[in-house]
N, CA, C and O atoms as a GROMACS GRO file, in nm:
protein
  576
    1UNK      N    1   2.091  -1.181   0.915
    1UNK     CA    2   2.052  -1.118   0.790
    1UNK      C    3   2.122  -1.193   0.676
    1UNK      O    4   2.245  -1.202   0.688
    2UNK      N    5   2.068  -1.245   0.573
    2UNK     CA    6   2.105  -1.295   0.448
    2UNK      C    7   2.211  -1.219   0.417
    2UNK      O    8   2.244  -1.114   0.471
    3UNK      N    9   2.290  -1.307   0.282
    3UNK     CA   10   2.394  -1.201   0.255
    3UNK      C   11   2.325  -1.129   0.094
    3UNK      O   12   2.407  -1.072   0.022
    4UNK      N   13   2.177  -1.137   0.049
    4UNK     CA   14   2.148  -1.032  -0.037
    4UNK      C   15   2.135  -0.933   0.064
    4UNK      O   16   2.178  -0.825   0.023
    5UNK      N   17   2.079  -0.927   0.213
    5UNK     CA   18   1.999  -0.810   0.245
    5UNK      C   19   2.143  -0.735   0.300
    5UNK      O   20   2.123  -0.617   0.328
    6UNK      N   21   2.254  -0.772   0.316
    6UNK     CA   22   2.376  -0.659   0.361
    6UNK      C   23   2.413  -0.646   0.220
    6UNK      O   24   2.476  -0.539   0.223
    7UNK      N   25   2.415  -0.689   0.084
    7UNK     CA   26   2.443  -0.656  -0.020
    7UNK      C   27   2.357  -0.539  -0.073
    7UNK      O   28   2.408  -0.447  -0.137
    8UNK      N   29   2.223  -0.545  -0.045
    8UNK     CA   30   2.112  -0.444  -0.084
    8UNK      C   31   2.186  -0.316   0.034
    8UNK      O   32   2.245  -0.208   0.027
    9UNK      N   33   2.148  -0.385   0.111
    9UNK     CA   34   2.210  -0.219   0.280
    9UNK      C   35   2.302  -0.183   0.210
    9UNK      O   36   2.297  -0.060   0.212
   10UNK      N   37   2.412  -0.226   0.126
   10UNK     CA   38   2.527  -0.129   0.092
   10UNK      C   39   2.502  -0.057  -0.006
   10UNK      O   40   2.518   0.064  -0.022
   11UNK      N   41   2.442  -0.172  -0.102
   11UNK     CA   42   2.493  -0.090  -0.255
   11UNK      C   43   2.343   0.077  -0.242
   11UNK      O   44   2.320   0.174  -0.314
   12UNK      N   45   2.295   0.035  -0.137
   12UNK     CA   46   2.159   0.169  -0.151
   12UNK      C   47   2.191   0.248  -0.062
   12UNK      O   48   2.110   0.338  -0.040
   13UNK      N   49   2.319   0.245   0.022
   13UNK     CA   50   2.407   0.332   0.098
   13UNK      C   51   2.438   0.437  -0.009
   13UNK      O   52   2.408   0.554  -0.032
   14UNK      N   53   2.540   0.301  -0.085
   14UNK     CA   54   2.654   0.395  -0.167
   14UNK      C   55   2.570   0.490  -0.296
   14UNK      O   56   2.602   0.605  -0.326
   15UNK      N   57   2.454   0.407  -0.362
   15UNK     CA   58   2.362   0.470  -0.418
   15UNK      C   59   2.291   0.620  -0.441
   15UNK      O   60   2.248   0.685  -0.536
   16UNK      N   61   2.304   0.635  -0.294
   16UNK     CA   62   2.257   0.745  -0.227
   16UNK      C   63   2.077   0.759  -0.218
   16UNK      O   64   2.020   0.866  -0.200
   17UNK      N   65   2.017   0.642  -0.233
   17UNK     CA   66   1.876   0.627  -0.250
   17UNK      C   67   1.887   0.618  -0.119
   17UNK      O   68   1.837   0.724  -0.082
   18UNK      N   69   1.933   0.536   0.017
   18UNK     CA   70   1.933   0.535   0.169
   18UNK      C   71   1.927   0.647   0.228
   18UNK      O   72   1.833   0.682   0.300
   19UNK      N   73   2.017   0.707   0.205
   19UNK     CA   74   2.028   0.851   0.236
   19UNK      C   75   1.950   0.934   0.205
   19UNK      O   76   1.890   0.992   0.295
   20UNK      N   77   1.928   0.964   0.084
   20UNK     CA   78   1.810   1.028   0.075
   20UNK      C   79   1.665   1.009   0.167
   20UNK      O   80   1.600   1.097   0.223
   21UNK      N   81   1.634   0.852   0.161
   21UNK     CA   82   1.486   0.858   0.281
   21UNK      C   83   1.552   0.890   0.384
   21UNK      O   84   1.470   0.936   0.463
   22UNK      N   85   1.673   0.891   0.437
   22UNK     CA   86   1.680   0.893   0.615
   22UNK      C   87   1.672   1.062   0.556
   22UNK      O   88   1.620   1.129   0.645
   23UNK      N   89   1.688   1.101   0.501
   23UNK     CA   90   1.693   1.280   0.444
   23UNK      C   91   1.520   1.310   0.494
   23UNK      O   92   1.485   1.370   0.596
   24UNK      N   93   1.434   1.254   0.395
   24UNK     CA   94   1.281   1.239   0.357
   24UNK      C   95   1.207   1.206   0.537
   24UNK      O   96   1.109   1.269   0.578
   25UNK      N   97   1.276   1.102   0.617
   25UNK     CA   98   1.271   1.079   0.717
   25UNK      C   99   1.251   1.226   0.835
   25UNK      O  100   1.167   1.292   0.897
   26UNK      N  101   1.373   1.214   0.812
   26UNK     CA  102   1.411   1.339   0.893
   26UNK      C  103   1.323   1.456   0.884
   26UNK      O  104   1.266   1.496   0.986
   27UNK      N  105   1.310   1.509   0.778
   27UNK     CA  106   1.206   1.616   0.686
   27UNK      C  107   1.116   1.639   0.762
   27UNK      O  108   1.082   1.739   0.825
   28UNK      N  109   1.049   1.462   0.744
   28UNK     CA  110   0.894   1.485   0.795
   28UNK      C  111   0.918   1.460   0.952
   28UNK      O  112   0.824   1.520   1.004
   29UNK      N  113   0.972   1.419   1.024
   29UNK     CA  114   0.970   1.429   1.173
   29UNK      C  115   0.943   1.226   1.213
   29UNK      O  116   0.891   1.175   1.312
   30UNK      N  117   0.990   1.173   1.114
   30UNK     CA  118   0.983   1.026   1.153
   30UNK      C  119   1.057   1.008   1.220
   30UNK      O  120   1.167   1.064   1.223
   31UNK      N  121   1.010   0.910   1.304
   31UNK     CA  122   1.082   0.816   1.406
   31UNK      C  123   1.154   0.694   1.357
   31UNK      O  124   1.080   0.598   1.341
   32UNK      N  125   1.271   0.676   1.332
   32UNK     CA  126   1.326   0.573   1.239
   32UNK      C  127   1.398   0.439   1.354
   32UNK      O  128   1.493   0.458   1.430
   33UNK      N  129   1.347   0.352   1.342
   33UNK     CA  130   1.427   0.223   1.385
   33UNK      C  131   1.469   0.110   1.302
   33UNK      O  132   1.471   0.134   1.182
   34UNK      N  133   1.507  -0.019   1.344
   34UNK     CA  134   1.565  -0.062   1.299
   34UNK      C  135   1.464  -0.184   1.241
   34UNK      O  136   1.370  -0.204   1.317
   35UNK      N  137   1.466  -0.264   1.126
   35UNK     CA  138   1.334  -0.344   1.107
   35UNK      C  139   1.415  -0.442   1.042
   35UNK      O  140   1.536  -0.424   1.032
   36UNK      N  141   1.358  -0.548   0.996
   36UNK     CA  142   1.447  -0.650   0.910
   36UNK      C  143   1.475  -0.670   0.803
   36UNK      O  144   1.406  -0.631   0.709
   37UNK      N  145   1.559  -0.722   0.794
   37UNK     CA  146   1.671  -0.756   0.654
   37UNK      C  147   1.706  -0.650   0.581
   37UNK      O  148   1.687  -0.629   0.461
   38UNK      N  149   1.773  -0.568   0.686
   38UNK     CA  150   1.864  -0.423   0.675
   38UNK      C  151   1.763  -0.313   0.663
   38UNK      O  152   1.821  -0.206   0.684
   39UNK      N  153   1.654  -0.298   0.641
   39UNK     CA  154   1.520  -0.196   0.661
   39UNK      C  155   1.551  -0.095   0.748
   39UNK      O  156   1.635  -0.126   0.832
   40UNK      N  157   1.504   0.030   0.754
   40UNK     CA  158   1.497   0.078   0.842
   40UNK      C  159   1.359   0.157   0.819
   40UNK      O  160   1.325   0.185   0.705
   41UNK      N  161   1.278   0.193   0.934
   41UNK     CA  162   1.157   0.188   0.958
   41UNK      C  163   1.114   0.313   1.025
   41UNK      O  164   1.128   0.334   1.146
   42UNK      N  165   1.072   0.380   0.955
   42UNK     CA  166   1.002   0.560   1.001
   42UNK      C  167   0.889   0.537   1.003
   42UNK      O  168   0.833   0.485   0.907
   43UNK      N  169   0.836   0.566   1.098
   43UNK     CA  170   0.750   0.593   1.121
   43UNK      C  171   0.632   0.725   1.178
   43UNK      O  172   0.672   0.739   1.293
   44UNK      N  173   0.544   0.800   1.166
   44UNK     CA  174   0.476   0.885   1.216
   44UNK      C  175   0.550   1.022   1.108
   44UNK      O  176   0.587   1.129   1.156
   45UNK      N  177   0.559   0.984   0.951
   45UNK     CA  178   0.623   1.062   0.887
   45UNK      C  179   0.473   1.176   0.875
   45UNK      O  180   0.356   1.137   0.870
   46UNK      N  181   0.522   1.319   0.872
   46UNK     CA  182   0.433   1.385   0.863
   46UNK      C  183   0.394   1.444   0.726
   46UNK      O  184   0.280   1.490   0.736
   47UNK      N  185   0.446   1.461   0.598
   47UNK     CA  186   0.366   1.477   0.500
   47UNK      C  187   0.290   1.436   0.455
   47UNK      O  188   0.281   1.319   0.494
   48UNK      N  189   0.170   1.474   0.341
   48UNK     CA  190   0.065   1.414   0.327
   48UNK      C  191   0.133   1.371   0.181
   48UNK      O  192   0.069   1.273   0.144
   49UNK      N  193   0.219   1.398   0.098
   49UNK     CA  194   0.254   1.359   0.028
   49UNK      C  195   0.428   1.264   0.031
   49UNK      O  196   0.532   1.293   0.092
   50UNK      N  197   0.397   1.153  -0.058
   50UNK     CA  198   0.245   1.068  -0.142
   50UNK      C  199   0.162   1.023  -0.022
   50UNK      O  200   0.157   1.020   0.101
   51UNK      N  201   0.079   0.980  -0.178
   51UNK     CA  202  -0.081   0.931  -0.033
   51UNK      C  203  -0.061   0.836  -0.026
   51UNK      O  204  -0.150   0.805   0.053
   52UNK      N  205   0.015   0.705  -0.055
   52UNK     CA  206   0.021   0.598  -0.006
   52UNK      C  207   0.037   0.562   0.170
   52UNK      O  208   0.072   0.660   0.237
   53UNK      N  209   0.022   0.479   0.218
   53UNK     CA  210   0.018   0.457   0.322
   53UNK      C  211   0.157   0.403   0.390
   53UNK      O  212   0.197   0.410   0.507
   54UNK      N  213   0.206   0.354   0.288
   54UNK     CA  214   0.370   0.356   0.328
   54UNK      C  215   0.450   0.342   0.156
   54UNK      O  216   0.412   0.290   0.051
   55UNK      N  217   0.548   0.400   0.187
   55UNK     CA  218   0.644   0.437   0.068
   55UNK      C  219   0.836   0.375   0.064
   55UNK      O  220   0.906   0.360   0.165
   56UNK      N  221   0.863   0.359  -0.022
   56UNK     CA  222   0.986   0.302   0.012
   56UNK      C  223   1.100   0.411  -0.060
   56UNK      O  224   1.074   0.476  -0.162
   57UNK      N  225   1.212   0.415   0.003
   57UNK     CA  226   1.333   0.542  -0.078
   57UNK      C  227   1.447   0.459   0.016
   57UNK      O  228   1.463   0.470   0.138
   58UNK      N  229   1.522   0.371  -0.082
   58UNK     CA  230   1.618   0.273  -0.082
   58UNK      C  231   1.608   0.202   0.045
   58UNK      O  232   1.501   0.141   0.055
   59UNK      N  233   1.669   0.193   0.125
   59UNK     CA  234   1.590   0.075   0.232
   59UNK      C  235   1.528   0.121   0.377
   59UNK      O  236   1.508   0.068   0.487
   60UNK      N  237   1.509   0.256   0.314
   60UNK     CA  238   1.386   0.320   0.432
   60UNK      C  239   1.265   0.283   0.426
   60UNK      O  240   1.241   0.300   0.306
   61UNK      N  241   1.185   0.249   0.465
   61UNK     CA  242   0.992   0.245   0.424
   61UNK      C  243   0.966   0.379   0.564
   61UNK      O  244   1.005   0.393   0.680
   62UNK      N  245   0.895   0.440   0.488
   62UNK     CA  246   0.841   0.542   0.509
   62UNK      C  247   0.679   0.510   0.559
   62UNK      O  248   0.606   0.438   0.492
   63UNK      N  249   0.632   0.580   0.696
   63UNK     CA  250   0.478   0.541   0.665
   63UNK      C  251   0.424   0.634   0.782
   63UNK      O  252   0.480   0.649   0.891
   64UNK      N  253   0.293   0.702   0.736
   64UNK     CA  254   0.227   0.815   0.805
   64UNK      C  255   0.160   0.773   0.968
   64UNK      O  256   0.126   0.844   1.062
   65UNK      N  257   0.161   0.637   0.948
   65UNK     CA  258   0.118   0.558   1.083
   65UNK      C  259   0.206   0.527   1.184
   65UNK      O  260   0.325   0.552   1.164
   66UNK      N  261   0.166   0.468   1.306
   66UNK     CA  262   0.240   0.484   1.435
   66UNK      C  263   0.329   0.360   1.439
   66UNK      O  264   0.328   0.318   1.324
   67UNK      N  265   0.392   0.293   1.502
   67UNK     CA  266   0.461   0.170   1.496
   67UNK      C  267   0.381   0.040   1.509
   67UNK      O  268   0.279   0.029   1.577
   68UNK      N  269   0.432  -0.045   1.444
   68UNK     CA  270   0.364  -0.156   1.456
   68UNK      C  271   0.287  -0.157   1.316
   68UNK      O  272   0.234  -0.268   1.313
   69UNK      N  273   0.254  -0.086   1.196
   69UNK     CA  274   0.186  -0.054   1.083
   69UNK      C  275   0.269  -0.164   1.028
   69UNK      O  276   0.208  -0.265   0.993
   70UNK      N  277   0.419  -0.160   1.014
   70UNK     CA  278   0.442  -0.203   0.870
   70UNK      C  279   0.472  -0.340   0.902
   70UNK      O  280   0.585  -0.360   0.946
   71UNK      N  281   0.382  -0.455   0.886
   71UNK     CA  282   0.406  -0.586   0.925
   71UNK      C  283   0.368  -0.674   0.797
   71UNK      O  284   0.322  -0.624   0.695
   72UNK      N  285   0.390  -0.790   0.811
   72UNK     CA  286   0.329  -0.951   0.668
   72UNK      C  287   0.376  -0.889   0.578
   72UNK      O  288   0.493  -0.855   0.561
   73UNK      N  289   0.236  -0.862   0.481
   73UNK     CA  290   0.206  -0.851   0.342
   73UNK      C  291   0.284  -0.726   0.247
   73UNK      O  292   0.343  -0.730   0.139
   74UNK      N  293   0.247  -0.595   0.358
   74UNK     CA  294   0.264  -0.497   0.355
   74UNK      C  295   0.474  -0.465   0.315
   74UNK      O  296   0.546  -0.431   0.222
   75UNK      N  297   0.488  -0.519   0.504
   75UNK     CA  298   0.619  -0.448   0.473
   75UNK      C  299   0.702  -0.595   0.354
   75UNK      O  300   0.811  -0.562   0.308
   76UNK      N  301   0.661  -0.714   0.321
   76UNK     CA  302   0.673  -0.766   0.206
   76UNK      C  303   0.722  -0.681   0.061
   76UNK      O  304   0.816  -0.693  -0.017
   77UNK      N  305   0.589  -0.577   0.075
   77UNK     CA  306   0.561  -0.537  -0.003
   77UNK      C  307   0.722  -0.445  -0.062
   77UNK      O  308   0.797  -0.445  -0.159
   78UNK      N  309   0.707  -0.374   0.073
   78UNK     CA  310   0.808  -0.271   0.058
   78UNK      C  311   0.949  -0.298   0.018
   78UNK      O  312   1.032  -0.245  -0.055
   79UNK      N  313   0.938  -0.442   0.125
   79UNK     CA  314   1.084  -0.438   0.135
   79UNK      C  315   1.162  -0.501  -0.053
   79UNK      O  316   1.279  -0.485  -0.087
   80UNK      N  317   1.044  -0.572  -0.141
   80UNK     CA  318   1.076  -0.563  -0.238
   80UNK      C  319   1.124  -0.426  -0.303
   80UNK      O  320   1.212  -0.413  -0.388
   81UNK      N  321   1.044  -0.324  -0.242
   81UNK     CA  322   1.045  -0.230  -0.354
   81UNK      C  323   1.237  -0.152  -0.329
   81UNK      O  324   1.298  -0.082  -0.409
   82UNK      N  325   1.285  -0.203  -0.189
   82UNK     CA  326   1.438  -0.185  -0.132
   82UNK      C  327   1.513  -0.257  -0.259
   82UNK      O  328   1.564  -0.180  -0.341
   83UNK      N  329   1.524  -0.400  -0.282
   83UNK     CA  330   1.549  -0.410  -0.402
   83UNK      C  331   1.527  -0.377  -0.524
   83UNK      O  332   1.609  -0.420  -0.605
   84UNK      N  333   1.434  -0.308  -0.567
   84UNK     CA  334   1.423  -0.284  -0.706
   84UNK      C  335   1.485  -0.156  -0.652
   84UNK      O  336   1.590  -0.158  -0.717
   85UNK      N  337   1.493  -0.038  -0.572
   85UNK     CA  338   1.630   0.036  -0.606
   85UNK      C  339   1.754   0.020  -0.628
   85UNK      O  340   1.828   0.106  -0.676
   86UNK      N  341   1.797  -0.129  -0.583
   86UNK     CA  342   1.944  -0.165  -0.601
   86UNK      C  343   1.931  -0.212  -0.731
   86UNK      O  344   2.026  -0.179  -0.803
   87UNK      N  345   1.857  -0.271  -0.778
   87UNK     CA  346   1.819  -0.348  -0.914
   87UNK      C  347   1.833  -0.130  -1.046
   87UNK      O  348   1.866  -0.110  -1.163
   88UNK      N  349   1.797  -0.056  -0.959
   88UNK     CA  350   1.793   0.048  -1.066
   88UNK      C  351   1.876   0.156  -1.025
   88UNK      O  352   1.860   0.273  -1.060
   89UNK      N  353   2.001   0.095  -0.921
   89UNK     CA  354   2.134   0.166  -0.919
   89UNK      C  355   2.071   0.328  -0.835
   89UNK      O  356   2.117   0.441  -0.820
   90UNK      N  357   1.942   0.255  -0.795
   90UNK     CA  358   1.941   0.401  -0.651
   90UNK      C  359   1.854   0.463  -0.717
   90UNK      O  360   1.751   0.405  -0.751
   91UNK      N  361   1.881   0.623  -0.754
   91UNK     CA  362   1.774   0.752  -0.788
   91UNK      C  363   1.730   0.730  -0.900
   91UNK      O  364   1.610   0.760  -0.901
   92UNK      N  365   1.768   0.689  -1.010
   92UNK     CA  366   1.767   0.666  -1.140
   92UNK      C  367   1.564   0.573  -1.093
   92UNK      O  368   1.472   0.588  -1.173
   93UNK      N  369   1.551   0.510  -0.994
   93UNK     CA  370   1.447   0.437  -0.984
   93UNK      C  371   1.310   0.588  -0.962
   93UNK      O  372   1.189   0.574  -0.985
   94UNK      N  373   1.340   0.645  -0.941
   94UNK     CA  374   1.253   0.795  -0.878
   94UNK      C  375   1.209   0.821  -1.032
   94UNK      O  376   1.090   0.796  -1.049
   95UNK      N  377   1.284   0.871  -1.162
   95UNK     CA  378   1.211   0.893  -1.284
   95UNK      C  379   1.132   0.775  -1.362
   95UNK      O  380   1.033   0.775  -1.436
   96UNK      N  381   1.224   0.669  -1.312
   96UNK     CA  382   1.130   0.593  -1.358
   96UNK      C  383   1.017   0.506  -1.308
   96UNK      O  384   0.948   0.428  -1.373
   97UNK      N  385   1.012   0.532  -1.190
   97UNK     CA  386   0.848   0.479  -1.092
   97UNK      C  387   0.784   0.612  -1.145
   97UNK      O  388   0.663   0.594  -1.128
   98UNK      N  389   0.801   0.731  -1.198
   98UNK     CA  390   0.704   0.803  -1.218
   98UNK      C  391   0.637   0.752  -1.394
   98UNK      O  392   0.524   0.765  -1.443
   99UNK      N  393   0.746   0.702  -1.442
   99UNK     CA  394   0.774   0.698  -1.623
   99UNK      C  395   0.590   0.575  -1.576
   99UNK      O  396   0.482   0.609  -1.623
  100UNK      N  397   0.603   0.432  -1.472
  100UNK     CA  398   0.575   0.348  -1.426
  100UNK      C  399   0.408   0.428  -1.404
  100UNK      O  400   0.319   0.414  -1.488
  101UNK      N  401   0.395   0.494  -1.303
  101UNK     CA  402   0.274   0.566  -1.283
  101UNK      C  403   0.186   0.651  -1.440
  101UNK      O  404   0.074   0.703  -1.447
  102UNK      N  405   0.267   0.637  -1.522
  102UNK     CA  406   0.178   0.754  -1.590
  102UNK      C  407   0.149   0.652  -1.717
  102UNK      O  408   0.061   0.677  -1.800
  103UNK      N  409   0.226   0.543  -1.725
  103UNK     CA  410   0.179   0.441  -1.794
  103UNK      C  411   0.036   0.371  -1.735
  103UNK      O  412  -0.076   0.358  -1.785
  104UNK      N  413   0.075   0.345  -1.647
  104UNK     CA  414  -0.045   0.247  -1.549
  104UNK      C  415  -0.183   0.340  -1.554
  104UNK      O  416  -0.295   0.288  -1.564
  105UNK      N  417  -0.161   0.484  -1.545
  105UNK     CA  418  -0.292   0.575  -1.580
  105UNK      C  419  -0.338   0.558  -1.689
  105UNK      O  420  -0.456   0.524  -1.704
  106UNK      N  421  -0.264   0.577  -1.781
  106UNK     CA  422  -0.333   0.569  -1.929
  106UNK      C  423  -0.366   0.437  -1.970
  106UNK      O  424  -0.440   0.410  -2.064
  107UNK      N  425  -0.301   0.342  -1.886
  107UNK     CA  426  -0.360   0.179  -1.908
  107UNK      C  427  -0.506   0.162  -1.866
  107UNK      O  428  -0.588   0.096  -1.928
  108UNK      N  429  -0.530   0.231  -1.749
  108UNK     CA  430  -0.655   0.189  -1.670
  108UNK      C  431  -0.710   0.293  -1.601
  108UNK      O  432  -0.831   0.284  -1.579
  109UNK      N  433  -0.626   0.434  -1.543
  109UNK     CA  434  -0.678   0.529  -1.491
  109UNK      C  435  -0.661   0.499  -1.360
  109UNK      O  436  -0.758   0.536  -1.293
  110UNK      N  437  -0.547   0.428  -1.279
  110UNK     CA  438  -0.528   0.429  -1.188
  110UNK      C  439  -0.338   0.382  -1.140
  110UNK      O  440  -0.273   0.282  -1.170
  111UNK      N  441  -0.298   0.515  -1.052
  111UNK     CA  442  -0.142   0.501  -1.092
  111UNK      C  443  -0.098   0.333  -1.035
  111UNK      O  444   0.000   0.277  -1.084
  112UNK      N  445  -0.162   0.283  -0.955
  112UNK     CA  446  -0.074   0.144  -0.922
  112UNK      C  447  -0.097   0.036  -1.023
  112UNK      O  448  -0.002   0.026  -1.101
  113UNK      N  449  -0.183  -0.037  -1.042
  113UNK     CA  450  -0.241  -0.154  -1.160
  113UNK      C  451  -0.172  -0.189  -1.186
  113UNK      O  452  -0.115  -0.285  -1.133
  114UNK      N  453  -0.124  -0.108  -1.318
  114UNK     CA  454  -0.045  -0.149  -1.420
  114UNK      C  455   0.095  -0.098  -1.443
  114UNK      O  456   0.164  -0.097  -1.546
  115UNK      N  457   0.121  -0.054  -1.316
  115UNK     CA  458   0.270  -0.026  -1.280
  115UNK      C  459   0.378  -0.135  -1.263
  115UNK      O  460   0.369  -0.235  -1.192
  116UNK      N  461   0.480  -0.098  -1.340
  116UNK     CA  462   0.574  -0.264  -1.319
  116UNK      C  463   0.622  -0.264  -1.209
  116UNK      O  464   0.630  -0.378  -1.164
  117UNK      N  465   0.671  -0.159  -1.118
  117UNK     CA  466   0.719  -0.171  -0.990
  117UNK      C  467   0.641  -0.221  -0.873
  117UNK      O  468   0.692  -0.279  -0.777
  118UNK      N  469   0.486  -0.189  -0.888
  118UNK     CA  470   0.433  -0.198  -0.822
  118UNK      C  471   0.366  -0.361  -0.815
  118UNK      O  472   0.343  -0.427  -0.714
  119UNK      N  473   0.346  -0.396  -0.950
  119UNK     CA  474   0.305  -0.541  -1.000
  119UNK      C  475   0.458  -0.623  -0.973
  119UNK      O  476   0.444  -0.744  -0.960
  120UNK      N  477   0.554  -0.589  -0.966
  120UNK     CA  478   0.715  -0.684  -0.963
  120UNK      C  479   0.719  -0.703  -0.814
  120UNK      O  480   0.784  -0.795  -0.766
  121UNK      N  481   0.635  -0.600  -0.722
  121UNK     CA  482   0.632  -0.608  -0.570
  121UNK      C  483   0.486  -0.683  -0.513
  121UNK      O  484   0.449  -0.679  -0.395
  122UNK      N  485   0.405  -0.758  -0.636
  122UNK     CA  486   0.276  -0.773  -0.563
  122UNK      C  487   0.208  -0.671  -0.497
  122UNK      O  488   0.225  -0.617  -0.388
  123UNK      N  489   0.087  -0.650  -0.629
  123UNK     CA  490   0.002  -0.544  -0.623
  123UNK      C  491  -0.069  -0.566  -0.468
  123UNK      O  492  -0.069  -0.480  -0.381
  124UNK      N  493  -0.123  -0.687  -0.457
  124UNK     CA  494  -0.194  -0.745  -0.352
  124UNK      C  495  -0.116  -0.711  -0.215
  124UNK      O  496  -0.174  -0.648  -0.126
  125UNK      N  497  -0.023  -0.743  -0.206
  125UNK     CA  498   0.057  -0.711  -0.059
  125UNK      C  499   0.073  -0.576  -0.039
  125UNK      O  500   0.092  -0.536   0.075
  126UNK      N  501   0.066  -0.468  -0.170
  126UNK     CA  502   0.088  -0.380  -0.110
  126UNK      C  503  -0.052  -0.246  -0.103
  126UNK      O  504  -0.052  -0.123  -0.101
  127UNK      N  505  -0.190  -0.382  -0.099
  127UNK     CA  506  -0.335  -0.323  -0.107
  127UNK      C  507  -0.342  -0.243  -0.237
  127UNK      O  508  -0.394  -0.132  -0.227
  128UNK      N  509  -0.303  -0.279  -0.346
  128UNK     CA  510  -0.365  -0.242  -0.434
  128UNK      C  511  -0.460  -0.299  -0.557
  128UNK      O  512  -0.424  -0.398  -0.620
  129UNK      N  513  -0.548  -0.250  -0.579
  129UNK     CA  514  -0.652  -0.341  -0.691
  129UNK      C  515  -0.627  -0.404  -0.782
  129UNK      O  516  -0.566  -0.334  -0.862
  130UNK      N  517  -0.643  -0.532  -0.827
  130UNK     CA  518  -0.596  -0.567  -0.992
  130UNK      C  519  -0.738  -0.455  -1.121
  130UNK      O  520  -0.861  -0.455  -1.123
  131UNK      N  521  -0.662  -0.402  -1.182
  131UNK     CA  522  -0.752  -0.307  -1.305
  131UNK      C  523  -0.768  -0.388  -1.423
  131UNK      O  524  -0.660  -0.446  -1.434
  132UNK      N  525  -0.840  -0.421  -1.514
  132UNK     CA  526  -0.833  -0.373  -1.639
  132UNK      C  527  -0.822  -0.283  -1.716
  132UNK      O  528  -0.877  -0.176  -1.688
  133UNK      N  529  -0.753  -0.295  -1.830
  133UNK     CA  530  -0.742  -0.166  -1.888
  133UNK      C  531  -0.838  -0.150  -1.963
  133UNK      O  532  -0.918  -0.233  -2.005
  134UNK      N  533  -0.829   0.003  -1.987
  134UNK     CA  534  -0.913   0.087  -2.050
  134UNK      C  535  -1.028  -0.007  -2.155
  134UNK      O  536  -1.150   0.007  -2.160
  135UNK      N  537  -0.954  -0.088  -2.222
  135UNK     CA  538  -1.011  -0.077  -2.361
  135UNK      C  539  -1.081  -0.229  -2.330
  135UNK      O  540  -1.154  -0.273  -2.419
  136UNK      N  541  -1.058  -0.324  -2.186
  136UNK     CA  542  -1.131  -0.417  -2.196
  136UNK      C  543  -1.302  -0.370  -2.128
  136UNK      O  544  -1.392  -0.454  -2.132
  137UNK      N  545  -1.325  -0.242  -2.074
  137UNK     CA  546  -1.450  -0.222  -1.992
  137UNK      C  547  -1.563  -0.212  -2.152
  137UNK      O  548  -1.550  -0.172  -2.267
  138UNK      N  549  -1.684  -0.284  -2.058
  138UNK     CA  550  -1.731  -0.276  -2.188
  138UNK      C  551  -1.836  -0.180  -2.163
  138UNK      O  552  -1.860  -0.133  -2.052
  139UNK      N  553  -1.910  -0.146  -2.295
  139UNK     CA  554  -1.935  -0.062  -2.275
  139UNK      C  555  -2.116  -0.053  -2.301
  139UNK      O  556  -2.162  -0.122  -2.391
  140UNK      N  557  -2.184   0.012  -2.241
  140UNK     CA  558  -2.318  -0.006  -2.240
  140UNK      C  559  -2.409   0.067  -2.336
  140UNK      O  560  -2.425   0.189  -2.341
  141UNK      N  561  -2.479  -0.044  -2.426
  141UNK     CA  562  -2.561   0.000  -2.526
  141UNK      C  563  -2.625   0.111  -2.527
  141UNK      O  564  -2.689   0.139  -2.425
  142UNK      N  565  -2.626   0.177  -2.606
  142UNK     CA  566  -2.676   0.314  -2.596
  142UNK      C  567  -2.820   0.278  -2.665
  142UNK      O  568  -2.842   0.196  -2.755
  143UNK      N  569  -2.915   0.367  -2.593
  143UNK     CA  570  -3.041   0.327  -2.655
  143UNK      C  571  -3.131   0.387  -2.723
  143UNK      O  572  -3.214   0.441  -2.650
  144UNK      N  573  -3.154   0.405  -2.869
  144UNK     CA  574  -3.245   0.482  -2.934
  144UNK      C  575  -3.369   0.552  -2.934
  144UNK      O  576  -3.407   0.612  -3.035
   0.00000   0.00000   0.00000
């Protein structure tokens, strides 16, 4: 393991963002193992909330599917999003991925797009659409 990814494993220990998903983990009845570059990996989490298909809470990834789901692009995806909690000192990242979602709605009407967390992690790896916003759709002549 690199020495960012035991630097990320700690500081999202001490954070208390780690703890919290093995909390979130636990909750839902995931099966948690061990995955790479300090990750740890639940799987068969049972809430339906969020609807994403896998979710990250400091260097847990969270995901409603069976093992073997979070691989390439995907757990790519996530495992960025492990750093941007150390990058936002842990919980403090929770108000503001929401601050992130409600911008990206009113940009385009869809919470990922135009989300910076979600665009700083590659929208693409983590299956989500590139949008335009609102004000570039054009709009169809109305007819007299």
């Amino acid at each position: 393991m690199r020495r960012l990814h035991r630097v990320r494993r700690t500081l999202n220990y001490v954070n208390l963002s780690t703890p919290l998903g093995l909390l979130l983990a636990r909750l839902g009845h995931a099966r948690v193992t061990a995955g790479p570059d300090g990750l740890l990996l639940a799987y068969d989490y049972r809430f339906r909330f969020p609807i994403a298909s896998a979710f990250t809470v400091g260097n847990v990834v969270l995901t409603k599917h069976p093992e073997g789901f979070l691989t390439g692009a995907l757990l790519r995806h996530e495992d960025r999003h492990a750093s941007q909690y150390m990058c936002c000192v842990g919980l403090p990242m929770l108000p503001l991925y929401l601050v992130a979602v409600v911008v990206s709605v009113v940009i385009c009407g869809h919470h990922g797009s135009w989300n910076l967390f979600e665009r700083l992690a590659n929208l693409e790896d983590g299956n989500y659409a590139r949008r335009s916003p609102w004000w570039f759709h054009t709009r169809s002549p109305q007819k007299e």
